[in-house]
C-alpha positions in Angstrom: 0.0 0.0 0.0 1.0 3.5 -0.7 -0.4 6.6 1.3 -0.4 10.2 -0.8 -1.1 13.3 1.2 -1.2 16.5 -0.7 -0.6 19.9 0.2 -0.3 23.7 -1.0 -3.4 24.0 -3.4 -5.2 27.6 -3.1 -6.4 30.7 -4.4 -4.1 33.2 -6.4 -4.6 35.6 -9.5 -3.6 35.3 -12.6 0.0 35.0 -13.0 0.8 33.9 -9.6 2.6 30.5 -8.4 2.1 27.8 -6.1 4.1 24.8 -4.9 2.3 21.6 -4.3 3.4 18.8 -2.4 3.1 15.1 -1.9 4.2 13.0 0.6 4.5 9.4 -0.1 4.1 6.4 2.9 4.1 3.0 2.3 5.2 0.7 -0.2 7.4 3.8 -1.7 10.3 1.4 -3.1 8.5 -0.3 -5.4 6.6 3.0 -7.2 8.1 3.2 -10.9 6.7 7.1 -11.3 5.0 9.6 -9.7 2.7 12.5 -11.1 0.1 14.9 -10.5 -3.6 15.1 -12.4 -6.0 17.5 -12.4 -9.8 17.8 -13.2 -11.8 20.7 -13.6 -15.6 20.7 -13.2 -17.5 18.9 -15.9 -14.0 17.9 -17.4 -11.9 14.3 -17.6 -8.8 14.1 -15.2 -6.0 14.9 -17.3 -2.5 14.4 -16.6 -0.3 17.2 -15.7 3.2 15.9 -14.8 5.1 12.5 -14.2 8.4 12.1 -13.0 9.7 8.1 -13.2 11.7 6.6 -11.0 14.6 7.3 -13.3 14.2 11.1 -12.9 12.4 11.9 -16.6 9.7 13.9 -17.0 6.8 14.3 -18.6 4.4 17.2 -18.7 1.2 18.2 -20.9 1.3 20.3 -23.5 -0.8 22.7 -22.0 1.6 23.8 -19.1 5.4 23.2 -20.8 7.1 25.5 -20.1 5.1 26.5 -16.8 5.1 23.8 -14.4 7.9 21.9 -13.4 7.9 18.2 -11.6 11.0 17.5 -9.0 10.9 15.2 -6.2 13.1 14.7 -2.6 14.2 11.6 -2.4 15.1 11.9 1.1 11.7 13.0 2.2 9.6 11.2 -0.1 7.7 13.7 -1.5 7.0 14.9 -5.0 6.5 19.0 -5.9 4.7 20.8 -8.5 5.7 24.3 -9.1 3.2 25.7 -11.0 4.0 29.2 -12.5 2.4 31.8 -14.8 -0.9 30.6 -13.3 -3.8 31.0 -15.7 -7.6 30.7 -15.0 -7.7 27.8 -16.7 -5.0 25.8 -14.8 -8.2 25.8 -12.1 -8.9 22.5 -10.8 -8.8 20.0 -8.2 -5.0 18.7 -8.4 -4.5 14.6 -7.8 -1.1 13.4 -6.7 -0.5 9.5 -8.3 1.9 7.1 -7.1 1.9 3.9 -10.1 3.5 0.4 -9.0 3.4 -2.5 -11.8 0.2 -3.3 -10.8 -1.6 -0.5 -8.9 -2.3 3.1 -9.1 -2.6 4.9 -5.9 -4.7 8.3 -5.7 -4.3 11.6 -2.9 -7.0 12.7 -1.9 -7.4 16.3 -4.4 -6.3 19.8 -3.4 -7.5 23.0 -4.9 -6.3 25.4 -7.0 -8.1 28.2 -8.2 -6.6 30.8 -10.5 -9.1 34.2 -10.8 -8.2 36.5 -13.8 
């Protein structure tokens, strides 16, 4: 089993940054990558950012260039640092920890970006 707690979501104008955070428990050896979703109301979850167990990174196309991935090892969490906030970056933001065989969710944190 794998425990995700997220932190750091809020409010903040357009243009602004925040840092969220992940803090992995568990079963953290065997997770191959790590990444954060989002879903905005009335939307599918879409993938924001992974980072593998290797250290490469993926992000969407949609926030290249704006967000960046990075992890601490030695605490076992996973950051998003999401900058040049735009209103539509608003959504509920899902940390994701994926083993071979199992996918393990956080519970959401919000981020709301006003123009």
């Amino acid at each position: 089993q794998v425990q995700l707690v997220e932190s750091g979501g809020g409010s903040v104008q357009a243009g602004g940054s925040l840092r969220l955070s992940c803090a992995a428990a568990g079963s953290i050896s065997s997770i191959n990558a790590m990444g954060w979703y989002r879903q905005a109301p009335g939307k599918q979850r879409e993938r924001v950012a992974i980072i593998t167990r290797g250290g490469t990174t993926n992000y969407a196309d949609s926030v290249k260039g704006r967000f960046t991935i990075s992890r601490d090892n030695a605490k076992n969490t996973v950051y998003l640092q999401m900058n040049s906030l735009k209103p539509e970056d608003t959504a509920v933001y899902y940390c994701n920890a994926e083993r071979i065989v199992s996918s393990y969710w956080g519970q959401g944190t919000q981020v709301t970006v006003s123009s």
